[in-house]
Each structure stands twice: as structure tokens, then as C-alpha cells.
Steps between C-alpha positions, in 0.01 A plus 500: 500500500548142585133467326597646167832276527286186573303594144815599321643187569179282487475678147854398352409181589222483310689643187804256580238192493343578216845585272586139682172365346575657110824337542398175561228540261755581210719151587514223268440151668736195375470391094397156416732412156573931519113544370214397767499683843483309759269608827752747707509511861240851473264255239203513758521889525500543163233296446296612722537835331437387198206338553326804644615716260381226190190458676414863501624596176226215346256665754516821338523382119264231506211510778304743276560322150155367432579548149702183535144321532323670210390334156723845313826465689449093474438528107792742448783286680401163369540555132776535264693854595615766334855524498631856575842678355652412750785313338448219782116444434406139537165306550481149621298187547575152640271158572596221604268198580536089643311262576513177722564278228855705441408747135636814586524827248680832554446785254638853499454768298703849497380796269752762481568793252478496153321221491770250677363195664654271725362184517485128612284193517604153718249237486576196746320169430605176718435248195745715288693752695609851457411736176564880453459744228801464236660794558588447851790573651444823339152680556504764269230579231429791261129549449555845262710627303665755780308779394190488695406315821271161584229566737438119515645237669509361159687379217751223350213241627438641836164656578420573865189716629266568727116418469374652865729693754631321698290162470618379142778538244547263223829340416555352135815438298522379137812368393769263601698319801803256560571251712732693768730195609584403158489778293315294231271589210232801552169364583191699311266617830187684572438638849139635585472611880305637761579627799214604706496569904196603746794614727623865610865647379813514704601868483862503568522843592263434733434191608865360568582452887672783667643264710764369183561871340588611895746173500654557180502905583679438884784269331618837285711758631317847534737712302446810268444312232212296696388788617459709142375180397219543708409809380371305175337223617146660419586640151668116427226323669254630228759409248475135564175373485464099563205323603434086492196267511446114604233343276454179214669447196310319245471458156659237198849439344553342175840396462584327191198365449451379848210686702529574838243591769662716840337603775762669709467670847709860362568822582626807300689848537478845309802759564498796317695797574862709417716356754628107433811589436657125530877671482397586872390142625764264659300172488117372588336223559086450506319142554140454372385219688127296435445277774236225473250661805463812264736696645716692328846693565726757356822564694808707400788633544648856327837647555549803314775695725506798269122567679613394894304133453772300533301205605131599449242215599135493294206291407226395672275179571179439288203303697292296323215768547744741305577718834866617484745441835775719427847376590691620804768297542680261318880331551560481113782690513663535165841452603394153565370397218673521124759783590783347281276546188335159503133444671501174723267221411382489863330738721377567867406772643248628733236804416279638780186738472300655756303199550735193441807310437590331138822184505532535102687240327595525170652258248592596108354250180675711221681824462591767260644819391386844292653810505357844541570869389607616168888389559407241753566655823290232691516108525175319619516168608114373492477183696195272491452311777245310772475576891338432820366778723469381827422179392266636204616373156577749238620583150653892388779660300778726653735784336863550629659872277828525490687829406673371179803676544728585201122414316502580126241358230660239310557586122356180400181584670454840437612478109134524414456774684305807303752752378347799711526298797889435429504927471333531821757291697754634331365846629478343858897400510566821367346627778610303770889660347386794505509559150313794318208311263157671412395202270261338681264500786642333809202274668662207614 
């Protein structure tokens, strides 16, 4: 009797702990400015928890994926992609490039539906400063008419493709730029470049540190809403597909005449998916540093609440052999840095990977502003700047978004507009009031 009491009891106990466990599990640590969570006083359970648990979950999805390796899946992702219905479709490239002597470009390309494409060019020169693409703040561009899509990153003077997966994509751009800082007279320019690498693709589905997602995943509170959130991590994983690649930028810029010869250490990105819905992302920040030793870096910072990553750390370190050191621990904490709307000029921080320590020092040469989304529901603050890695002279470019709350396209920007795309976001507003409309197709 005293035996089965013993068990009994030993057995509530065991119930009682592990209700005690859910419950402090389900608790939300303190708010930094009511938005980033700060580590709780349970932070090292949870993390430990949710390292084992990411860990295993990329065991089971990915030690098997040879495909990831072969010349098919290769050609398919790194090529222009064809956008789905899904009404939030969207396909994406970015390079950007320095060198030593200071040139720096940025270019980024967005193909959405109906032949939409969002777009922007910033060329930085130290003899003459700062020029972008003349519509900028704005990014939007109609390559169609609206009834049939672009399966391109092409049009209005832009013409970006790929000449062998994942070792070369040409960049060119025929058209015009201004000076950014004072808004002068657009400058005729051709742009012919190549950017061509020898180096393997950081997978980010794979290859980021479980070390950072297990951070960012311990500072949530395990609720239901985390937990039916989890339920979908697979089935949104292989909705968002972005990949990125360290190599050279080189090629020749003719700007008003003047000829120009760059050979810039670079990098680039392709997203492409149905889930970037930037309504759902509080703020980021990423830093694309080239250092003079021929490292490279990539360090960021995501907080999209709506998706428990409050304060989600990513990037990696680039050897000069091209061998990627993912990060898995950084102090960058976004709170820190820009929170009030405006990035600061100055930066330190300190990024750690499996294998070492990085002091980076950061100081801005020029900075401006676009605007992103269809009513402007994101601010981007693109600094150019120069650093030292632990000791290690460098040059890079770094993007602060901002929710632009209240956002709405100006009417002197979006006069021009095509008249079908004035229908469609029409249609959208009706929408968002709940209004009955059949006229159009809802894709934005």
C-alpha cells in the first residue's frame, strides 16, 4: 500500500513539474521599447530546447538533400522564377560590390505580378560622390501593360541574368543617374557587369547557425500561437527560398561620357518565394562588409514579431578561400542601434563564429533613402560607409527598414502610374474595408 502511495505521489509530481514547466514556457520575458524580448530568467532552458529541437528538425529535412548539390536543382533556383497566383509572388536579386579604393554599387531588382518591377541602382565614386537611378525614392516600374507577366529581370533599362548557375550573372543598365546629394541634372550612363564567383552558396535554410534561431526562438514566449506557429514552419520554410554568394564584381561604367573601370570584391542574393509580406516586419538591419585581407561579412538583424523573431541574428563570415563561418553570436542588438527611426553614423559591435571573434567598426561617407511596397510601407536607409575588422580595413553598404507607418504613395509620384495599376489598388483598399469588388485580380 505504502508502495502504490510512494508511485501515486511520485507520479503527481511528475505531472505537477511538467504543468510547472508549460507555464513557464508560455511567460513573456521583459520588452525592450514594448517590441524586443529581452532574455527571461528560463532563457537558458528554452534555449537549450530550442536548439535540440532546430538541430533535429534540419537533421531530418536536410541530411538527405543531395539534390541541393546537383547541376538540375542548381540551374532551376538560380534563374529568373516563375511567379505563381499567389497574389504575394515575388522574385528578387541584389549585388552589391567595393573596392579598396572606396567605389561601391548596390543594385536590386524585384519582379512581381503583372509585370511590376521594383528597382534601384546607387553607384558611389570618391572623385564624385553618390548617384542613383532617377526614380528613387520611389522604386516602382511597369514593364507590361498589366495583362501578362515579365519572366525577366528586365525592362525600363534594367537587364539582369544569369550566364552559368551559380558562377556568373551579368548586370547591365542603359539609361540615366543623378547626383544623390544635389539632386542635379540626370547624367546619361551605361553599366556593363559581371559578377562571377568560384565560391559555394549560403543556403539560408540550411546553412544559418542554430545557435542564433535557438537565441532568437528562447527570447519568445511559448504560447498557442507559437505553438500553431510551429506547426507551419516546414510548409513556410519551402515558401521562402533565399540563398547568397561572395565573389568579384567587374565590368565598365560610362557615365556621361566618363568611362570607368571597377573591380569590386561583391556578393549577391536571390529570394524568391510567397511569403515577404513587409506589413509583418518591424525593422532590419544587414551590413555587407569587404575587408582588405579578402574577407568578407554579412551580418543582420530581423525582427518580424508577427513570426516569434523578435530579434533574429543572421549572416555569416566569408574567408578569402570562399569557405562560409556562419554567425553565432553577435551583440548588435537592434534596440541599440537606429530605434527612433534614424540609423547612427557610427557602429560597434562584436560578431562571433565557431572559430573566431570580429571588433567591427563602422563609420558612414553618405546616406540615403527609397521606399518600398506599392503604398510605401517600408523606409530603407542605405548607408555607405568604411570599417575596420579587427584591425583589417574595409569598405561595404548597410540597409536599416523602417515600417513606414501611416505609409501612402505620394500623388505626385504615383500620377504616372498606368491606369490598371490605379484599379488594382483601388481593389486592394476596397479590400482591406471589406468592401464587395470583383473588378480586378488582387496580387499585391
Amino acid at each position: 500500500m505504502y508502495l502504490i502511495g510512494a508511485v501515486f505521489g511520485g507520479f503527481v509530481a511528475l505531472l505537477l513539474f511538467l504543468a510547472l514547466i508549460i507555464v513557464v514556457l508560455r511567460l513573456q520575458s521583459q520588452l525592450i521599447f514594448g517590441i524586443y524580448p529581452a532574455k527571461g530568467i528560463f532563457y537558458q532552458l528554452k534555449y537549450v530546447i530550442a536548439l535540440l529541437l532546430v538541430k533535429r528538425l534540419r537533421h531530418r529535412v536536410y541530411h538527405n538533400k543531395d539534390e541541393l548539390k546537383s547541376p538540375e536543382f542548381l540551374a532551376k533556383i538560380d534563374c529568373p522564377q516563375t511567379l505563381s497566383d499567389n497574389p504575394q509572388s515575388y522574385d528578387v536579386v541584389t549585388f552589391i560590390g567595393a573596392s579598396e579604393q572606396g567605389e561601391k554599387i548596390f543594385m536590386n531588382l524585384e519582379r512581381r505580378r503583372r509585370g511590376v518591377l521594383k528597382a534601384c541602382i546607387y553607384l558611389y565614386l570618391p572623385e564624385l560622390g553618390l548617384y542613383c537611378t532617377p526614380k528613387l525614392p520611389d522604386m516602382l516600374y511597369f514593364t507590361t501593360d498589366g495583362s501578362h507577366e515579365n519572366d525577366e529581370f528586365k525592362g525600363c533599362g534594367f537587364h539582369v541574368y544569369p550566364e552559368e548557375s551559380m558562377r556568373a550573372w551579368r548586370i547591365r543598365y542603359e539609361g540615366e543617374l543623378r547626383p544623390v546629394a544635389t539632386g542635379g541634372k540626370l547624367l546619361p550612363v551605361e553599366m556593363d557587369l559581371q559578377f562571377i564567383t568560384q565560391a559555394p552558396f549560403f543556403y539560408y535554410n540550411r546553412d544559418l547557425s542554430s545557435a542564433v534561431i535557438a537565441d532568437s526562438v528562447a527570447r519568445e514566449a511559448w504560447n498557442d500561437a507559437f505553438y500553431n506557429l510551429l506547426k507551419s514552419v516546414p510548409e513556410m520554410v519551402e515558401k521562402r527560398i533565399h540563398y547568397e554568394q561572395s565573389g568579384q564584381l567587374a565590368g565598365e561604367v560610362q557615365l556621361s561620357g566618363r568611362s570607368f573601370e571597377l573591380q569590386l570584391r561583391g556578393f549577391r542574393d536571390h529570394s524568391f518565394g510567397t511569403e515577404r509580406c513587409l506589413s509583418n516586419i518591424n525593422r532590419y538591419v544587414y551590413v555587407a562588409l569587404f575587408l582588405a585581407d579578402g574577407t568578407s561579412m554579412m551580418v543582420g538583424n530581423l525582427s518580424q514579431p508577427a513570426f516569434f523573431l523578435s530579434s533574429l541574428k543572421v549572416g555569416y563570415v566569408c574567408t578569402p578561400t570562399g569557405v562560409y563561418e556562419p554567425i553565432t553570436g553577435c551583440n548588435f542588438e537592434l534596440y541599440s542601434y537606429g530605434e527612433k527611426g534614424t540609423p547612427p553614423r557610427h557602429k560597434n559591435f562584436i560578431v562571433q563564429t565557431s572559430k573566431a571573434k570580429y571588433f567591427v567598426q563602422i563609420e558612414e561617407q553618405q546616406s540615403t533613402v527609397r521606399y518600398v511596397g506599392a503604398d510605401w510601407a517600408a523606409k530603407i536607409y542605405n548607408q555607405f560607409v568604411a570599417c575596420t575588422v579587427n584591425g583589417v580595413r574595409g569598405q561595404g553598404i548597410t540597409e536599416y527598414l523602417y515600417k513606414n507607418k501611416n505609409s501612402e504613395r505620394p500623388e505626385a509620384v504615383s500620377a504616372t502610374d498606368p491606369e490598371w495599376f490605379r484599379r488594382v489598388k483601388s481593389f486592394e483598399r476596397s479590400l482591406s474595408k471589406c468592401e464587395d469588388d470583383d473588378s480586378e485580380v488582387f496580387f499585391f
